[in-house]
N, C-alpha and C positions, 0 to 999 in steps of 0.2 A: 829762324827769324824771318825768312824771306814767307815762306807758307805763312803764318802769322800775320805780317804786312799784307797777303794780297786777299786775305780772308778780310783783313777789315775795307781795304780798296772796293771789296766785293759787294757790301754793307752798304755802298752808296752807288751802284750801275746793278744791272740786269746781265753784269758774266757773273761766269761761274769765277770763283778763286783758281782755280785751277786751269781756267781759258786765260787769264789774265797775265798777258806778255809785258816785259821792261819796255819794250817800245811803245806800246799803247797811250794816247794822249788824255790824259783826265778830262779834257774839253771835247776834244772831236771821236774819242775812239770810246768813252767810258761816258760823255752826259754828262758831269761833273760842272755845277756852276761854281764862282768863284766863293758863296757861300759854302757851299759842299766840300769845296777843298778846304778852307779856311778849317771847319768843321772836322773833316778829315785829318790834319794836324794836330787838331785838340785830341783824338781818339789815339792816335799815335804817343803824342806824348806821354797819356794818359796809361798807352799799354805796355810800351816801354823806357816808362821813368825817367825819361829824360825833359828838355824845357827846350825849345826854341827862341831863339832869342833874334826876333831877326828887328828890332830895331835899331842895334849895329851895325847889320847886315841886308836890308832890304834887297841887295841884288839878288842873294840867295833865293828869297819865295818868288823874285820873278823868273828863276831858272826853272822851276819846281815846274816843270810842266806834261813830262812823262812819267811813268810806274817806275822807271830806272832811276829817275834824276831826285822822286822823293826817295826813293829806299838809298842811292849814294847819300843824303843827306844825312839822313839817319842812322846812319851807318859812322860819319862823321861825329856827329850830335855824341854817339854810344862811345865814343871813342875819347873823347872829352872829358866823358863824365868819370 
C-alpha cells in the first residue's frame, strides 16, 4: 500500500516515489498547491476505494499536511470501509 501511495504523491512533485519520505511536507518539501492536494485525494480515493468524507470532519484535511499524516488517513478511511 505505502509504494502505491507514494507512486501516486509522485505524479504531482519532481521526486522520485522512492525519495519520497512520511515527513516530507506536500507544501514546502513536494510543491503541492492546495489544488494539487485536493486533487491528490481524489486519486487516492479513486485508487483505493475508499470516500473521504471530510465534511464531518474538516479538521481532518487540515492535518493532512505531510506524506505520513495522508497515508495515516488512509489508512483509517481503509479501515472503515
Amino acid at each position: 500500500m505505502e509504494e502505491k501511495f507514494k507512486e501516486i504523491v509522485a505524479r504531482y512533485c519532481s521526486v522520485k516515489a522512492e525519495d519520497i519520505k512520511d515527513d516530507m511536507s506536500f507544501r514546502d518539501d513536494l510543491g503541492l498547491s492546495s489544488l494539487d492536494l485536493m486533487t491528490f485525494l481524489g486519486d487516492l480515493e479513486d485508487e483505493f476505494d475508499v470516500e473521504f468524507d471530510f465534511g464531518e470532519d474538516e479538521q481532518k484535511l487540515s492535518r493532512i499536511s505531510t506524506v505520513g499524516s495522508a497515508m495515516e488517513m488512509l489508512k483509517e478511511y481503509m479501515e472503515k470501509e
